[in-house]
C-alpha positions in Angstrom: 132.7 74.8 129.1 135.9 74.1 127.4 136.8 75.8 124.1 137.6 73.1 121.0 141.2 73.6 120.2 142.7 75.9 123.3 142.6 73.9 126.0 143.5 77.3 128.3 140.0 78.8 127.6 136.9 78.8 129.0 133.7 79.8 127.0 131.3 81.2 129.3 127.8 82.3 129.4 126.0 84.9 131.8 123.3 84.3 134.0 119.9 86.3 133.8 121.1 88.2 136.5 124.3 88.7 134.8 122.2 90.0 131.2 120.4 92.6 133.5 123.3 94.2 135.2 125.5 94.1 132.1 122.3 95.5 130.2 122.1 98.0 133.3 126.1 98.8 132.8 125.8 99.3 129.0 122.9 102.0 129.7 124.8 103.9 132.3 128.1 103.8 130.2 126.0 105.2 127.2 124.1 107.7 129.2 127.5 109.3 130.3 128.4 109.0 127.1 125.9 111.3 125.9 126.4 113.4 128.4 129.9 114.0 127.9 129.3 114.4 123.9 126.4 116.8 124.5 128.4 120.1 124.6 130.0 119.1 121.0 128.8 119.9 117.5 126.7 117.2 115.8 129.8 117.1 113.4 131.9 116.3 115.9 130.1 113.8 117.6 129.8 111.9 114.3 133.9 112.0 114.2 134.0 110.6 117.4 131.7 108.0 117.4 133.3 107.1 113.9 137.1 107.2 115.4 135.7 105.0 117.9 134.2 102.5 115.7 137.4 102.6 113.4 140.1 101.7 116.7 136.9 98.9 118.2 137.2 97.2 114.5 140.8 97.2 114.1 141.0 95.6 117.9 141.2 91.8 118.1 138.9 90.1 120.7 140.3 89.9 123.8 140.4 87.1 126.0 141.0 87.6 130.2 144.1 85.5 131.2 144.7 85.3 134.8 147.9 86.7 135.8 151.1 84.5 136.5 
């Protein structure tokens, strides 16, 4: 469906099937995650997940474009 007031976007929604393998995605991603982090110190764990929180809030929403 169209987005009010950009005429060049597209607002769209995911299917069920589309929840459960994004669902499915977001557990892998974390589960790697984890895995990778495991071998640090709780301390620095807690950095990294709050370095990583800092640079997601700063980051505007991004929208796909398809190339030109």
């Amino acid at each position: 469906m169209p987005v009010h007031g950009d005429r060049r976007a597209l607002h769209v929604t995911l299917t069920d099937a589309g929840q459960r393998a994004a669902s499915a995605f977001h557990g892998e991603v974390t589960a790697e995650l984890e895995h990778l982090l495991s071998p640090l110190a709780l301390r620095d764990r807690e950095r990294f997940r709050a370095a990583m929180a800092a640079i997601i809030a700063r980051c505007p929403a991004q929208t796909l474009r398809h190339p030109r």
